[in-house]
C-alpha positions in Angstrom: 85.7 88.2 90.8 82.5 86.9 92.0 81.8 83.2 91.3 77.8 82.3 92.5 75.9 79.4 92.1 72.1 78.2 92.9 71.4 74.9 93.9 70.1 72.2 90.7 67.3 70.5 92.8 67.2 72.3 96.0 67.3 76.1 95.5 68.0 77.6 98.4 68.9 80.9 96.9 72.3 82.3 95.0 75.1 81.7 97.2 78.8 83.3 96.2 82.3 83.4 96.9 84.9 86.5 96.3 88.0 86.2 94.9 90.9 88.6 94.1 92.9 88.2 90.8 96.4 87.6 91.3 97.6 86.3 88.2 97.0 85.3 84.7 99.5 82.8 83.0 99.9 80.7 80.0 100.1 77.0 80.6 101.9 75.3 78.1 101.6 71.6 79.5 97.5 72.5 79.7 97.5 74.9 76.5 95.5 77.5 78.5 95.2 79.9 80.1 95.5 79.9 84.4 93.9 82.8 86.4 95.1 82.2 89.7 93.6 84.2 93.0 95.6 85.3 95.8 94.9 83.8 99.1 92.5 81.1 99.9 88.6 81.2 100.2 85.5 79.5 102.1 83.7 76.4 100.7 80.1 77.4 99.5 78.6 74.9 102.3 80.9 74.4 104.3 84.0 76.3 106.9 86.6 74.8 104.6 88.9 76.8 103.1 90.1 75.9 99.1 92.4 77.5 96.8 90.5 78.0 93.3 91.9 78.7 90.1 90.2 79.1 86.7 91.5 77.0 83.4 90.3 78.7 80.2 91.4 77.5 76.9 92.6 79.6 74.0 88.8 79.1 72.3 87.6 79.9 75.9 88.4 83.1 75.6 88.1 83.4 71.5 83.9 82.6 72.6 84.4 85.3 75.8 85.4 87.3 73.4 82.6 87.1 70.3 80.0 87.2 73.1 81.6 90.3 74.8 80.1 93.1 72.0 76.5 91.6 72.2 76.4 91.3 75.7 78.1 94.9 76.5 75.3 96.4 73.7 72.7 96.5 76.9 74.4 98.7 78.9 74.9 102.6 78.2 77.1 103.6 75.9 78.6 105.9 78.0 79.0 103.2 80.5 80.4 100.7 78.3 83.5 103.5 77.4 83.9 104.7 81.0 84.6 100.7 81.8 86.5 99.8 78.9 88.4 102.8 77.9 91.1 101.4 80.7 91.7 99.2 78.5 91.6 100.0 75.4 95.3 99.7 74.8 95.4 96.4 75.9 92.5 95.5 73.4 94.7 97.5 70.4 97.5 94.8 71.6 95.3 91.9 71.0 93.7 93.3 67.5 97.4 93.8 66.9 99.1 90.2 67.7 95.2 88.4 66.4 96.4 90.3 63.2 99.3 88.2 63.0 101.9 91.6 63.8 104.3 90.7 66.7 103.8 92.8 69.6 106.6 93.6 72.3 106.1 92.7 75.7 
């Protein structure tokens, strides 16, 4: 995962930072979701290192979601099923459990 950002007054370009997906978690106390990366990664300006995590709320992802047909429309359909046919059991799984049917670990 790639997280980039350009400067608000002084654009000095795109600048980024990679990060590798280690886990994704329910928080219960925070009632969302935790996507933690494994190891640690530079500062955008500076040498420091920091360990990020992403917080995304159950309606988070329900908008990630909605916006993820429209948005996937621009690219090939071939494309678009070469990328997401690895997952297209885990997207049955969520139709599935959104549907109310409980689904087995």
């Amino acid at each position: 995962m790639h997280i980039l950002r350009r400067g608000a007054r002084a654009d000095h370009g795109t600048r980024s930072i990679s990060l590798k997906i280690a886990d994704l978690k329910w928080n219960g106390s925070a009632g969302a979701f935790d996507i933690n990366f494994s190891g640690a990664a530079s500062d955008f300006s500076t040498d420091a290192r920091h360990h990020y995590w992403l917080r995304f709320s159950p309606d988070e992802i329900v908008t990630l979601l909605q916006s993820l047909p429209a948005a996937g429309a621009s690219m090939e359909g071939k494309d678009f099923a070469d990328v997401f046919q690895k997952a297209a059991s885990s997207l049955f799984r969520l139709q599935a459990m959104a549907s109310g049917l409980r689904v087995a670990g």
